[in-house]
Structure formats: C-alpha cells, structure tokens
N, C-alpha and C positions, 0 to 999 in steps of 0.2 A: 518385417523386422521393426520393432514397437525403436523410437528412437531415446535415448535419455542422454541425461545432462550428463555432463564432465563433472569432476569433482567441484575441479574453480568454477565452473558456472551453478554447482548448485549454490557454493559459497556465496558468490555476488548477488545470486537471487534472495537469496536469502537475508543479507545483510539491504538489501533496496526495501525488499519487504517493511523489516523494523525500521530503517526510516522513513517508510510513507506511512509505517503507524503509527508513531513518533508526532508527525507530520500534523494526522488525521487525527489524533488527539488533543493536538496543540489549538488546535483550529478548532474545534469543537471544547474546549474549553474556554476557550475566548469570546468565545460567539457569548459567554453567561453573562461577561463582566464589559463587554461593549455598548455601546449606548448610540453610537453610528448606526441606522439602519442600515445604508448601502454598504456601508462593509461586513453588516453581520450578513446582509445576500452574498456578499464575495465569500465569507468564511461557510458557509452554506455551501453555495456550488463548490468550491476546493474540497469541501467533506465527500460529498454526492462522486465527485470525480475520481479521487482517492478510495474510495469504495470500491469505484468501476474498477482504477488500475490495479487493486488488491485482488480481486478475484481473477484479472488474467496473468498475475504475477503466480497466484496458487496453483493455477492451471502449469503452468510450469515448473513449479518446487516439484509438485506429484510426479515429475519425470525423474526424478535423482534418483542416483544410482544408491544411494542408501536407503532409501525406502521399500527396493525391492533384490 
C-alpha cells in the first residue's frame, strides 16, 4: 500500500515549499546587489541548500491525496 499525505500535511508542505522559495529567491537576489564576498558565499551555499531541501520537500507534495 503506496502511503500519502493527509490533507493537513499536503497543506503544510506546501505552504514550507513557498517559503523556502520565497527564501531562495531572496537570497539569490541579494547575492546581485552585495559587495561582501563572504556573505555573497553564505547567500550562495543557503541557495545550493534550499535547492537540496526543495526537491525532498517535492518528493513529498507528489504523495497528496489530491494528485492522485
């Protein structure tokens, strides 16, 4: 038996989603207008990492009970 999410948890995933895009937008938009190297590496790696946790946040959206 394939397992899926609850309503509320597709909910919550979903809304974490938009803010770590939110997030990984911000951050990638900053990185244009900083003139800090080491913090433009910090907004850097936070992009890189936010990336990672976006694609194992998707891996879980794809279990909602509304998609299938």
């Amino acid at each position: 038996m394939e397992e899926k999410l609850a309503l509320h948890e597709t909910m919550e995933t979903h809304e974490i989603i938009n803010f770590k895009t939110v997030c990984l937008l911000k951050s990638k938009l900053m990185q244009g207008v900083c003139f800090d190297n080491e913090l433009k590496r910090l907004m850097e790696k936070d992009v890189q990492q936010s990336l990672k946790d976006m694609d194992e946040l998707v891996t879980f959206y794809e279990k909602n009970q509304l998609l299938h």
